[in-house]
C-alpha positions in Angstrom: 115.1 123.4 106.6 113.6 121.9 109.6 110.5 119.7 110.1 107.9 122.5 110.9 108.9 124.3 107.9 109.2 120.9 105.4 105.3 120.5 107.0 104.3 123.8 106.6 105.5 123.4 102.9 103.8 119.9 102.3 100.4 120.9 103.9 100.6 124.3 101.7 100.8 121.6 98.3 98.4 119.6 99.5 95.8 122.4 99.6 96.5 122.9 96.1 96.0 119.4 95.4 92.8 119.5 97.1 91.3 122.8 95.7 92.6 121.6 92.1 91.4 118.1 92.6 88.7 117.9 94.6 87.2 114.7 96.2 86.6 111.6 94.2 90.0 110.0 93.1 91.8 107.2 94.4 94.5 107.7 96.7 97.2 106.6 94.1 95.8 110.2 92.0 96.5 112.2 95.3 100.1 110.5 95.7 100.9 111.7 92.3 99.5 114.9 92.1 101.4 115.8 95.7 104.5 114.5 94.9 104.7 116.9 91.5 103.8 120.0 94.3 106.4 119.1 96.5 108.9 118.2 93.8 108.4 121.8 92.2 108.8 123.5 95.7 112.5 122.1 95.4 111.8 119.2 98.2 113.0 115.6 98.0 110.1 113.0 98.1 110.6 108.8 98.0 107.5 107.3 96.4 106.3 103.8 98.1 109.4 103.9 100.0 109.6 100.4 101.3 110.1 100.2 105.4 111.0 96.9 106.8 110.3 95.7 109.8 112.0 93.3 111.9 111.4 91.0 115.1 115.0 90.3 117.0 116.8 91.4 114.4 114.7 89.1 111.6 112.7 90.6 108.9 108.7 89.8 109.9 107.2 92.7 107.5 107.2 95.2 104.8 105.1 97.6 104.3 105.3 101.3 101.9 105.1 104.9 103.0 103.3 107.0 100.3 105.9 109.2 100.7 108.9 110.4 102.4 109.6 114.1 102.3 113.1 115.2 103.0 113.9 111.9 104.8 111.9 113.5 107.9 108.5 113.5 107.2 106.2 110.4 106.3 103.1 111.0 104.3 99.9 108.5 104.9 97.5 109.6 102.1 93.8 108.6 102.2 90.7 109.0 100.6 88.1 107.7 102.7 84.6 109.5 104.0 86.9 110.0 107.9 90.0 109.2 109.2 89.4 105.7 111.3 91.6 104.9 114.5 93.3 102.1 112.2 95.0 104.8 110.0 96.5 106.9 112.6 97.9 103.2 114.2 99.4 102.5 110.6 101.5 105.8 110.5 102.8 105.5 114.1 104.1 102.1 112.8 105.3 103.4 109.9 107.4 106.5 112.5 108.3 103.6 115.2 109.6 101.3 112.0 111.7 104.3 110.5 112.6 106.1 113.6 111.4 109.3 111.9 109.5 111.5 114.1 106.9 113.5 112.2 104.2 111.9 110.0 101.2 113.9 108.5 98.5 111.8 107.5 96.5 113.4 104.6 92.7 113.1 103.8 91.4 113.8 100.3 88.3 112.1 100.1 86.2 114.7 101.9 85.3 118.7 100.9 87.3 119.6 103.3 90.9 118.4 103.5 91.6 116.3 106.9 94.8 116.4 108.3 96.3 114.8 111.2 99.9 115.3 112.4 101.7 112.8 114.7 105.0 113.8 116.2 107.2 111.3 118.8 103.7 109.3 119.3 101.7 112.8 119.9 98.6 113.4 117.5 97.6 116.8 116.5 94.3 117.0 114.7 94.4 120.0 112.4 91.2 119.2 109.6 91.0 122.4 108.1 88.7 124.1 105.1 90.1 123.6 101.8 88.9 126.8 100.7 91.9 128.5 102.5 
């Protein structure tokens, strides 16, 4: 399977989470709910998968990716009234850290679900109606 398809698959469950869920839960409620979807459309998913980071060659950080789908796709989940510029910097780290190249950053805390999709460093906005 490759990446278009695995994001095609992941932004499919999270419509489902969204029109099952709504808006109003903490992120950690959108996390959990996705990961059953993408676990019951046969895909692999890390939870909090740790992702070091390192300064000539020395540790210097450690942060968690919500999740990892397929080992090529890193999911930022938020529920927040609108994506800020601070969350799109945080999942290019995440890509730059891991040397992954696709990352979908996931909003769930408006009516309509808000995703972004960043690929090598290029953002592609793509906030759609939940109501699909």
């Amino acid at each position: 399977m490759n990446t278009d398809e695995i994001t095609e698959k992941i932004i499919g469950c999270a419509y489902t989470v969204a029109n099952e869920l709504g808006a109003g839960f903490l992120e950690k409620v959108y996390e959990n709910a996705l990961c059953i979807e993408l676990t019951g459309q046969g895909l692999q998913v890390s939870q909090q998968q740790p992702i070091v980071v390192k300064y000539h060659d020395q540790v210097v950080g450690e942060y968690f990716a919500d999740l990892i789908v397929e080992a090529a796709v890193i999911i930022e989940l938020k529920a927040v009234r609108s994506i800020d510029p601070v969350h799109q910097a945080q999942l290019l780290n995440y890509l730059k850290a891991t040397g992954i190249h696709t990352g979908l950053l996931l909003n769930f805390g408006t009516p309509r679900l808000g995703i972004k999709r960043t690929v090598n460093g290029t953002d592609n906005n793509l906030t759609t109606d939940k109501s699909r």
